[in-house]
LUMTORZA-726615 format. One record per residue: x, y negated, z negated of N, C-alpha, C, O in turn; residue in one letter. Coordinates in steps of 0.1 Angstrom, whole numbers, padded with zeros to 4 digits, always signed. Atoms other than C-alpha are relative to their C-alpha. Example, Ala and Ser with C-alpha at 12.3 -4.5 7.8 and 13.67 -1.06 7.14 Angstrom:
REM LUMTORZA-726615
+0009+0012+0000+0123+0045-0078+0009-0012+0000+0019-0012-0007a -0009+0011+0000+0137+0011-0071-0008-0011-0008-0003-0022-0009s 
//
This chain:
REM LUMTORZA-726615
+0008+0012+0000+0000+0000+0000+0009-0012+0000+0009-0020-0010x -0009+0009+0002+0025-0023+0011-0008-0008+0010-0017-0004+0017x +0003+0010-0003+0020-0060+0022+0013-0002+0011+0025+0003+0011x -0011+0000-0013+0037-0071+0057+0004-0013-0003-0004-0022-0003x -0006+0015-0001+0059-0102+0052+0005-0006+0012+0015-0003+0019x +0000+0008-0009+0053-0125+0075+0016-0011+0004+0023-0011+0015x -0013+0008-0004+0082-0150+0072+0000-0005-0016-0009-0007-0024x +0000+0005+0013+0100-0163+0041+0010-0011+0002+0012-0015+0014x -0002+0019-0002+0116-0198+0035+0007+0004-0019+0003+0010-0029x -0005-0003+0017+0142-0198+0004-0001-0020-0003-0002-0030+0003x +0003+0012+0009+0138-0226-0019+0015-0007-0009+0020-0018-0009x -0013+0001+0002+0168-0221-0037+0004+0009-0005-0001+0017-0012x +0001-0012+0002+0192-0201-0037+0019-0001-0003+0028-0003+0005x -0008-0001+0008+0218-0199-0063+0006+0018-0008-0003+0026-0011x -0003-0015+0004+0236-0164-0077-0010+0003-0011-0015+0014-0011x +0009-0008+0012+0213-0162-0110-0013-0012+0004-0019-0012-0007x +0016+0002-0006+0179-0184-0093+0001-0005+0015+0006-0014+0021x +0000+0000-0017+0173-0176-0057-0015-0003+0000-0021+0004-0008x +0016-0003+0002+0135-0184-0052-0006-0005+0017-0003-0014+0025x +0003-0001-0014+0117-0179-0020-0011-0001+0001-0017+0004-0009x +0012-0001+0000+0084-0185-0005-0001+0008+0012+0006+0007+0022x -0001-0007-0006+0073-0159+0012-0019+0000+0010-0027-0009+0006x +0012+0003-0004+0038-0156+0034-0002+0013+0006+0005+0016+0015x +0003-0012+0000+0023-0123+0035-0012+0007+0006-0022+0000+0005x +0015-0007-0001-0006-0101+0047+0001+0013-0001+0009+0022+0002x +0005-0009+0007-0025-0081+0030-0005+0013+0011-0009+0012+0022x +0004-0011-0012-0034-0043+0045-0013-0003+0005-0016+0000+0016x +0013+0000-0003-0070-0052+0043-0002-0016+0015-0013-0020+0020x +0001+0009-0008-0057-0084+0069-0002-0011-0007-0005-0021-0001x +0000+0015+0010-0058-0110+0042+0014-0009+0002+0025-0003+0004x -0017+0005-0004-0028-0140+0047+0000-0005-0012-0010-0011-0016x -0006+0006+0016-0012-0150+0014+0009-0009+0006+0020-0005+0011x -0009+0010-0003+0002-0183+0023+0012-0001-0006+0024+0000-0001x -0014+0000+0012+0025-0186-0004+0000+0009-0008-0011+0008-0014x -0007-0007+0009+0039-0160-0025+0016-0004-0006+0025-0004+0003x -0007+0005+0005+0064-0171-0044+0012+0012-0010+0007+0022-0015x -0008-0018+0003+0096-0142-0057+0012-0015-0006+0014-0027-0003x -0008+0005+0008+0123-0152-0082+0014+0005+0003+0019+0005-0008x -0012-0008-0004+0157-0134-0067+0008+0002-0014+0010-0009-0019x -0006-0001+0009+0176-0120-0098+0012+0010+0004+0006+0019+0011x -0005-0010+0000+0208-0096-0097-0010+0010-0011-0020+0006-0016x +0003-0011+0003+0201-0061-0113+0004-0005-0013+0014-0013-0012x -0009-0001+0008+0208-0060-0150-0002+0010-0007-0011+0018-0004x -0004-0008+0005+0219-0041-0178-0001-0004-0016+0006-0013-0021x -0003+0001+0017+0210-0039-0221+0002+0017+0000+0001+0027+0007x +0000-0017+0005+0218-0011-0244-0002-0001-0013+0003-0011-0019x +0003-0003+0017+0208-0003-0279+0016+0005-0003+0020+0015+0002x -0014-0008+0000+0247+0003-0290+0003-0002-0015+0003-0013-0022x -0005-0005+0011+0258+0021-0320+0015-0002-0001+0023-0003+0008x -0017+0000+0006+0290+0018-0340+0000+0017-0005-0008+0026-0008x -0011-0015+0011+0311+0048-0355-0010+0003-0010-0016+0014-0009x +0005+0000+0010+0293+0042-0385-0016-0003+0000-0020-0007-0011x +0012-0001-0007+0255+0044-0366-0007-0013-0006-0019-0014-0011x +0007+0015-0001+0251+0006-0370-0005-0004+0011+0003-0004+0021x +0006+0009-0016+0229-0013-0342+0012-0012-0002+0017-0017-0012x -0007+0010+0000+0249-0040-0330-0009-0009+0010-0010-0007+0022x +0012+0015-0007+0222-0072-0319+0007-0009-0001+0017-0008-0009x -0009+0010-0002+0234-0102-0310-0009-0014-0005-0020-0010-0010x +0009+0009+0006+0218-0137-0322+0003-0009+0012+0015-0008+0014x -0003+0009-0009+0219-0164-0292-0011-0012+0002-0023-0010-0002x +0008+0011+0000+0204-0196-0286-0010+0001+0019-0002-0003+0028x +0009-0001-0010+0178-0192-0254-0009-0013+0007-0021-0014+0007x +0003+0014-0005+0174-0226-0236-0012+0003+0008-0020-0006+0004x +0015-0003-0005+0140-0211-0214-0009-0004-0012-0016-0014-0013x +0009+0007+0009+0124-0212-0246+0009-0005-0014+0004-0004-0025x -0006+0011+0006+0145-0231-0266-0002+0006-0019-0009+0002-0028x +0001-0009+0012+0151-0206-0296+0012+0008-0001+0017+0014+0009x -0013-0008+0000+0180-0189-0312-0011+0016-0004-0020+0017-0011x +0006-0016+0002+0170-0148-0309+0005+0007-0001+0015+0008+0006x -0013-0011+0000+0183-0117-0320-0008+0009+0010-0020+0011+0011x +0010-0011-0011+0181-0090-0290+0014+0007-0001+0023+0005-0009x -0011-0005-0003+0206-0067-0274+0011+0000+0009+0005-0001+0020x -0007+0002-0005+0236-0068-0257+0000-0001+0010-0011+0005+0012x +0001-0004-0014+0239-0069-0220+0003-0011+0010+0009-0021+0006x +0002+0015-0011+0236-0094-0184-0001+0009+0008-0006+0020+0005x +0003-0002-0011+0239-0088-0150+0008+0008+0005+0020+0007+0000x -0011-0008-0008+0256-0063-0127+0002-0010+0009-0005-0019+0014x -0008+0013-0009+0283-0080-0108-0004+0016+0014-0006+0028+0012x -0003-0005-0016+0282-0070-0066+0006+0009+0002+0018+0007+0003x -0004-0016-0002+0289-0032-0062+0007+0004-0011+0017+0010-0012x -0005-0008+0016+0294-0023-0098-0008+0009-0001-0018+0007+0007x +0007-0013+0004+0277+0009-0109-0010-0009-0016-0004-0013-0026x +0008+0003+0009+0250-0002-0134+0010+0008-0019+0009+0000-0028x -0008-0009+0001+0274+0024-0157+0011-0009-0010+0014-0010-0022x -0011+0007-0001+0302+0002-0152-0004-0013-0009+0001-0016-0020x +0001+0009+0008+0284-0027-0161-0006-0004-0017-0006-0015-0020x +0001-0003+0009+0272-0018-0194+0009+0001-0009+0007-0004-0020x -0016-0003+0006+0308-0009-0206+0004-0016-0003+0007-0020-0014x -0009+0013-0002+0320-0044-0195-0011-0013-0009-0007-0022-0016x +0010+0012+0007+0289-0066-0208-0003+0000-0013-0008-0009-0020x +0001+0000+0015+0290-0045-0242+0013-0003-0003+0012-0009-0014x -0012+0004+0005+0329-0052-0246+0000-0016+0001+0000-0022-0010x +0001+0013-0003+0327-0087-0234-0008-0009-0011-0004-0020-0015x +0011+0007+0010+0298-0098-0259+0003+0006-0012-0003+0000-0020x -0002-0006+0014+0308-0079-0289+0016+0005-0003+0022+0003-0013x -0017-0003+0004+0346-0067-0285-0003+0016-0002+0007+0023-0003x -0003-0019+0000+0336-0026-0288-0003+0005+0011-0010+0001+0021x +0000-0011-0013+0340+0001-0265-0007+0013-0010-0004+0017-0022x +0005-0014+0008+0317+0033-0271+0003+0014+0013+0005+0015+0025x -0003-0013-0010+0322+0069-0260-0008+0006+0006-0007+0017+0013x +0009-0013-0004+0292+0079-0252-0015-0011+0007-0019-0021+0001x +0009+0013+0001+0261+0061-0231-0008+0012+0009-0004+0021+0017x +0016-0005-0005+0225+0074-0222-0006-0006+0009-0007-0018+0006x +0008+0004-0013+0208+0065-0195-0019-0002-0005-0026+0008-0004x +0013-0003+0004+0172+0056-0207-0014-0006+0011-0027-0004+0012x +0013-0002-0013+0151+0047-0178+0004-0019+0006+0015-0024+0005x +0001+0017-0009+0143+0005-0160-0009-0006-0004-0018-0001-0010x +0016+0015+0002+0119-0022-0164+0002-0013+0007+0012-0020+0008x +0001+0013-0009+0109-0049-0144-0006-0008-0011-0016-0004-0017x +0006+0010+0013+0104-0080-0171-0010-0004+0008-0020+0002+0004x +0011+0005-0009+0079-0096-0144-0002+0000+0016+0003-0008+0024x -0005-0003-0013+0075-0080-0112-0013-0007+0005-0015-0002+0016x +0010+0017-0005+0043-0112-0103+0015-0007+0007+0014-0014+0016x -0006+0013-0002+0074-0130-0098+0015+0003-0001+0023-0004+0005x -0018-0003-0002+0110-0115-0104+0002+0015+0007-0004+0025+0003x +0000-0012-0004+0121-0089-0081+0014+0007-0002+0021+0012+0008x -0013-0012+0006+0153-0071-0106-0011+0009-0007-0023+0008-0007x +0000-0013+0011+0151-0039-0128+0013-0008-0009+0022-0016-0007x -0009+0003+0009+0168-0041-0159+0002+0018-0004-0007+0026-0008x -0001-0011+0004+0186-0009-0165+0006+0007-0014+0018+0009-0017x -0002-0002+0014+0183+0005-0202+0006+0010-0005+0000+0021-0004x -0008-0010+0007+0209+0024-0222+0002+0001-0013-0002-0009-0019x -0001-0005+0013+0219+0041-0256+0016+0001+0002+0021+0010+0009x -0013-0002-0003+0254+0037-0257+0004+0001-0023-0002-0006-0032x +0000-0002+0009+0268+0053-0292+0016+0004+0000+0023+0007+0009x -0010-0006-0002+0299+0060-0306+0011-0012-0001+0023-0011+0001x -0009+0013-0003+0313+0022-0307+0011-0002-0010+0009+0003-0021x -0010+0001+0007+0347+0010-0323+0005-0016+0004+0006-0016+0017x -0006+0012+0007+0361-0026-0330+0008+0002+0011+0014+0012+0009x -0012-0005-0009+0384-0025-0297+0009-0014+0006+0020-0013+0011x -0004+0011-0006+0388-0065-0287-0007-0012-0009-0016-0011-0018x +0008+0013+0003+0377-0100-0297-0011+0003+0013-0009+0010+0023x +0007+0008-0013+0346-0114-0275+0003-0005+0011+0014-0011+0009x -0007+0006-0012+0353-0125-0239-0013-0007+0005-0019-0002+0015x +0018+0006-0003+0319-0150-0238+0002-0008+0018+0011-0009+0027x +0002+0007-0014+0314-0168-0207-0004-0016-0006-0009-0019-0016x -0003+0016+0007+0319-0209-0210-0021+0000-0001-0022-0012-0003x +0010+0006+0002+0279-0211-0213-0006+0008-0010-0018+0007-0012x +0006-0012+0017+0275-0183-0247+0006-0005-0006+0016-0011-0005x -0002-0001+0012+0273-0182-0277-0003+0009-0011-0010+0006-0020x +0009-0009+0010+0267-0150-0294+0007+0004-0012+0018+0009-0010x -0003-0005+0012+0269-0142-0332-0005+0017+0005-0013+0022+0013x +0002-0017+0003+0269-0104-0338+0000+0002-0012+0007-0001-0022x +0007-0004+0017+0249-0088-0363+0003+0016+0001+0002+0021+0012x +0003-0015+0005+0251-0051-0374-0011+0004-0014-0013-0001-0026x +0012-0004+0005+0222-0033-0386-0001+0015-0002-0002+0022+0008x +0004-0013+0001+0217-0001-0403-0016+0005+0006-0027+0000+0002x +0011-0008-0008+0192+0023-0379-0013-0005-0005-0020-0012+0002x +0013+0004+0003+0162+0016-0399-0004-0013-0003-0016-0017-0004x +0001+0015+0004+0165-0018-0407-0003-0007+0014-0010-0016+0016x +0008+0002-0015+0163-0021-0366-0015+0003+0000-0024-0005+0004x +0008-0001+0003+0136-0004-0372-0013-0008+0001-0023-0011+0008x +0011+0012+0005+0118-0026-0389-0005-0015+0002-0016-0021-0001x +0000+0010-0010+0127-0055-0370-0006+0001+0009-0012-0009+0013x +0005-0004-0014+0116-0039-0340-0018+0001+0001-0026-0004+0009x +0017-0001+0005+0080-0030-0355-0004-0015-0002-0015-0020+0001x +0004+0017+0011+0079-0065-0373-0007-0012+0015-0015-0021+0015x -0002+0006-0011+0081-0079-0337+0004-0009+0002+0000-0016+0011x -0012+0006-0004+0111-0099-0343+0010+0004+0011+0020-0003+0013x -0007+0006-0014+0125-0089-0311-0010-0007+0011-0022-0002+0010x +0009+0008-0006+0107-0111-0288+0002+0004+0017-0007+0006+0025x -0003-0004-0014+0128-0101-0254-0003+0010+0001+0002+0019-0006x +0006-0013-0004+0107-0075-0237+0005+0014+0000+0003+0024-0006x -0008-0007-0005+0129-0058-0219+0010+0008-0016+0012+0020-0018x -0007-0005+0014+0149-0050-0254-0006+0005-0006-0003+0017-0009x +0010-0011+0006+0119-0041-0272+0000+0018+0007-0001+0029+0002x +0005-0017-0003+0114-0013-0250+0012+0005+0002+0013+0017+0002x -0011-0012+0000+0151-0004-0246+0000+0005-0017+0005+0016-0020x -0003-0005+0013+0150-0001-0285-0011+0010-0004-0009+0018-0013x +0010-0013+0001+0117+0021-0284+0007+0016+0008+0007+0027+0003x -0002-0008-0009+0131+0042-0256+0015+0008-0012+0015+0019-0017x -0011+0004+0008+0165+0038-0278+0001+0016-0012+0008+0026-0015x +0001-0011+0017+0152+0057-0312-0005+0011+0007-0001+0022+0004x +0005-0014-0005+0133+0081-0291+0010+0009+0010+0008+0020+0014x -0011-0011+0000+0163+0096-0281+0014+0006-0009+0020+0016-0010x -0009-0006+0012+0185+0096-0308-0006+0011-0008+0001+0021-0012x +0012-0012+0002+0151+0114-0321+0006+0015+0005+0010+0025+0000x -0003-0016-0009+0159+0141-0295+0017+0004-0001+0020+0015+0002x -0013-0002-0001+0197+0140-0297+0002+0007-0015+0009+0017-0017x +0003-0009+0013+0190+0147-0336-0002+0010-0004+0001+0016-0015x +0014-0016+0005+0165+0176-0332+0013+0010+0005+0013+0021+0000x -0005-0011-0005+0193+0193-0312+0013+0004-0009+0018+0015-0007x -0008-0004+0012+0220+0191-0343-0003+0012-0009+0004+0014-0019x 
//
């Protein structure tokens, strides 16, 4: 049930906001003048454990809505990186650990009306103190560590507010769940 695009017209088109208008028709022969699409690279969070099965959440100030929030680690895959790859690099870079071990827990589109990425969500466990931070000149993230259930509770409470995180941190415990049962 796909829509035939007619012709698109970018708006602007920057590496992190590409935005295009697109003009579409519908199978049933309907013309969508404007549709409107947000261009995003692909990205990457992970629920990531330490040595010592602490969450490591980050605290950051969020200029969209104009609030410091704790969520989880992550950004964008850079141009022919392995989703993989960039998980490794965006959990060392923002926090300074390297872990041994990373899960693969499924994607989500935060608003597929209007952004057309996936955000690819993982369980990376097993982490260790390996570097300082390597932030990028426009961060600023504190790092928090959090014993398992005390995320938890955060998570339920619905102090995380970033979608995309919520559900990697549901997806998150429901496999540690399964990784447990098999102990």
């Amino acid at each position: 049930m796909n829509w035939k695009k007619l012709s698109t017209e970018y708006l602007s088109n920057h590496p992190y906001f590409t935005a295009r208008k697109d003009v579409c028709e519908m199978q049933n022969g309907t013309i969508v003048p404007a549709y409107f699409v947000v261009e995003l690279p692909e990205s990457v969070c992970a629920m990531a454990l330490t040595e010592n099965n602490e969450v490591i959440l980050v605290k950051q100030y969020r200029h969209p809505i104009e609030e410091s929030i704790v969520e989880l680690p992550g950004g964008f895959v850079d141009k022919g990186e392995a989703p993989e790859t960039a998980i490794a690099r965006e959990l060392q870079e923002e926090t300074g650990y390297r872990f041994s071990d990373f899960h693969y827990l499924g994607r989500t589109a935060a608003n597929p009306g209007v952004l057309n990425n996936f955000t690819k969500l993982f369980l990376a466990t097993g982490g260790k103190k390996a570097a300082e931070q390597k932030l990028d000149y426009n961060e600023e993230i504190e790092i928090k560590l959090f014993p398992l259930e005390e995320v938890r509770k955060i998570l339920m409470n619905g102090e995380i507010v970033q979608a995309m995180h919520a559900t990697c941190l549901f997806y998150g415990f429901e496999k540690l769940d399964e990784l447990n049962s098999k102990i």
